[in-house]
C-alpha positions as CSV (number, residue, x, y, z in Angstrom):
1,X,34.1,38.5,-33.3
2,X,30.5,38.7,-32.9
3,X,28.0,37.6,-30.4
4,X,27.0,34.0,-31.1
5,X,26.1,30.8,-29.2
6,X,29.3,29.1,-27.9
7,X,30.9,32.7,-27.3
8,X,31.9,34.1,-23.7
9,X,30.5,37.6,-24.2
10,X,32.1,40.3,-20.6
11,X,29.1,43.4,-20.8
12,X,29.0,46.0,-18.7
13,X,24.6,46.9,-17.7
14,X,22.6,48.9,-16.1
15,X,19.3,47.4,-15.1
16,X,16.5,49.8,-14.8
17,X,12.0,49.4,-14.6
18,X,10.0,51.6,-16.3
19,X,10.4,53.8,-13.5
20,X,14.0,54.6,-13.7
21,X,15.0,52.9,-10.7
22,X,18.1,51.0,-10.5
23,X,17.0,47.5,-9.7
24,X,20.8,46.3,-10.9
25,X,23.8,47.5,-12.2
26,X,28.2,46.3,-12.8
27,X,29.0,49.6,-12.1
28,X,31.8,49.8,-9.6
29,X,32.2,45.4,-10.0
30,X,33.8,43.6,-12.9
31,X,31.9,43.3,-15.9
32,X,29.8,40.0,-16.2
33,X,31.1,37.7,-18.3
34,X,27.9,34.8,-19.7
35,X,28.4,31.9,-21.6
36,X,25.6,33.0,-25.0
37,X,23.4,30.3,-25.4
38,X,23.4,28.5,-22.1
39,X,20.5,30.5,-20.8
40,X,22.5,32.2,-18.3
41,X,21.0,35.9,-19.0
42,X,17.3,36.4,-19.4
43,X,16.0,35.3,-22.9
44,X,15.3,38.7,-24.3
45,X,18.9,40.5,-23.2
46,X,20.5,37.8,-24.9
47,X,18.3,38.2,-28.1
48,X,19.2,41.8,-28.5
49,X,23.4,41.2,-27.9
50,X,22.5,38.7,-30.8
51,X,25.5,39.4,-33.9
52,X,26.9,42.5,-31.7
53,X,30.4,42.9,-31.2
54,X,32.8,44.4,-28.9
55,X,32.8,47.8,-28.6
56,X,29.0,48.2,-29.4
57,X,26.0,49.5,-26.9
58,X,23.0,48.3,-26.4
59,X,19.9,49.6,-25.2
60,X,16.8,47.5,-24.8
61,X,13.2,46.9,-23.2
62,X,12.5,43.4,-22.3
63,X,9.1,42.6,-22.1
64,X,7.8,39.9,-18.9
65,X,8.0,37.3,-21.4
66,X,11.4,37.4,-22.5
67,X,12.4,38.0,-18.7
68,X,11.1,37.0,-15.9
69,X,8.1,35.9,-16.7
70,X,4.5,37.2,-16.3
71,X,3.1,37.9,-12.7
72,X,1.1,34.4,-11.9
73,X,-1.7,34.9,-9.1
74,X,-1.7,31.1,-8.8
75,X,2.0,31.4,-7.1
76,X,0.3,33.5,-4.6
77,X,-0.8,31.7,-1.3
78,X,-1.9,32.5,2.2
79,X,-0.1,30.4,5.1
80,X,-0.7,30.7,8.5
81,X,2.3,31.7,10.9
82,X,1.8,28.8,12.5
83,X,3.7,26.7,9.5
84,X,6.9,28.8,10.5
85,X,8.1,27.3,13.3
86,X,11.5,28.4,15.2
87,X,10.9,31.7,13.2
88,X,10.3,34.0,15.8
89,X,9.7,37.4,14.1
90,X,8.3,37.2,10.3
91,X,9.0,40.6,7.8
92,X,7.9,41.6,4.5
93,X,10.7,40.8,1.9
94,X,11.6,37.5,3.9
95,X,12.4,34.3,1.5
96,X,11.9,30.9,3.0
97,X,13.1,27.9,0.6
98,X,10.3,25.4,0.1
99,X,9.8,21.7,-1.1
100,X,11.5,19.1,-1.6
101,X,15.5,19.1,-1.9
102,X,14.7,17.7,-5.6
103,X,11.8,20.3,-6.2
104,X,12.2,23.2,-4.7
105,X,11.4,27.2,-4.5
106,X,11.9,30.4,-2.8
107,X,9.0,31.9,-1.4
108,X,8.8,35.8,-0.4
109,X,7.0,37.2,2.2
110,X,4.9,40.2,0.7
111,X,2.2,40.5,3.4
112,X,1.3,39.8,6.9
113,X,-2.1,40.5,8.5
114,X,-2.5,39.1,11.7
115,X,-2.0,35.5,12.0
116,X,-2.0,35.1,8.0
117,X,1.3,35.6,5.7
118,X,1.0,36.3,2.2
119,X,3.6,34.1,0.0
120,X,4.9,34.6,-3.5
121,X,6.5,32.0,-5.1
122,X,6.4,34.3,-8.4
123,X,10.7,35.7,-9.1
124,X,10.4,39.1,-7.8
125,X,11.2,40.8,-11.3
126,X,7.9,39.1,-13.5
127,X,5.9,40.9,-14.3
128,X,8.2,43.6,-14.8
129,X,9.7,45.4,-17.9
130,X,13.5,45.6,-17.3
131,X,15.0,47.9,-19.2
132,X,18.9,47.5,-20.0
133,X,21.8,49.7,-20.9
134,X,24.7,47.5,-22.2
135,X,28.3,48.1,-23.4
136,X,30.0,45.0,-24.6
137,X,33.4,44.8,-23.6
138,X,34.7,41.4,-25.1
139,X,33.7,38.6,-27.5
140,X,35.9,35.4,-27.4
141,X,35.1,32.1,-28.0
142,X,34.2,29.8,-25.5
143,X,36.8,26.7,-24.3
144,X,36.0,23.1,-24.6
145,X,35.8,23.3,-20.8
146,X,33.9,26.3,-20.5
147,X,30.9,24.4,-23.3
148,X,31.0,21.0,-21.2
149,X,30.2,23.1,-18.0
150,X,27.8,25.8,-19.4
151,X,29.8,28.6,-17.9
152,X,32.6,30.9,-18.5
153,X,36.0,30.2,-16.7
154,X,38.0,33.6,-16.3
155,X,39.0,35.9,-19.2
156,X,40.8,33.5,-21.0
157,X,38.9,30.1,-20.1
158,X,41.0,28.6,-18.3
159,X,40.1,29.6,-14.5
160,X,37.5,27.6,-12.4
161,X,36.3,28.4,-9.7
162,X,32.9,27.3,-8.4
């Protein structure tokens, strides 16, 4: 069977930057298993494992656009450490949810001088080229179950757990 939408496709990656630096990998987990066409795997991955089957690797560059997204300057704001009360000690890398319950998003820490904190409210991968290594273990088709909830359900479909 090949990869198409409404398939449960189980890969094995290995998620690297243009540097060669690991950023993400299944080695030493279980394989992950996406639902193809629910938007579950970053647009440009799930381009390339496209009319592949079982059994086939995959090796591909996808570009900000097909990823993550470009880096946006305009997600980039300076708040004072005065608007984090109750935290006593910010840190570079720290994510702090903000908004509204209904419209939310993560923020990361990625500066402090003095009394200012630099926010990014970009993912930390846009901008980024990520660079995968694939091997697809298994093609099925996806359950009636599995297409009404937009995810896969165990090996066979029939597991769920949330």
């Amino acid at each position: 069977m090949q990869v198409a939408r409404e398939t449960v496709v189980t890969i094995e990656y290995t998620l690297t930057d243009d540097d060669g630096d690991v950023i993400d990998s299944s080695a030493g987990h279980d394989p992950l298993a996406y639902l193809h066409g629910a938007g579950s795997i970053v647009a440009g991955l799930e381009a390339a494992l496209e009319g592949k089957s079982a059994g086939d690797a995959v090796t591909v560059a996808v570009a900000p656009g097909e990823g993550y997204g470009d880096h946006d300057s305009e997600l980039v704001h300076v708040a004072g450490r005065d608007q984090f009360p109750g935290v006593p000690k910010i840190e570079v890398g720290m994510q702090f949810r903000t908004g509204s319950e209904q419209d939310s998003m993560v923020v990361t820490v990625v500066a402090l001088e003095g009394d200012q904190v630099t926010l990014d409210a970009n993912h930390p991968l846009a901008g980024v080229t990520l660079n995968f290594d694939v091997k697809i273990v298994a093609v099925r088709q996806a359950t009636a179950n599995e297409l009404a909830h937009g995810h896969p359900h165990g090996k066979d479909g029939t597991d769920h757990h949330h």
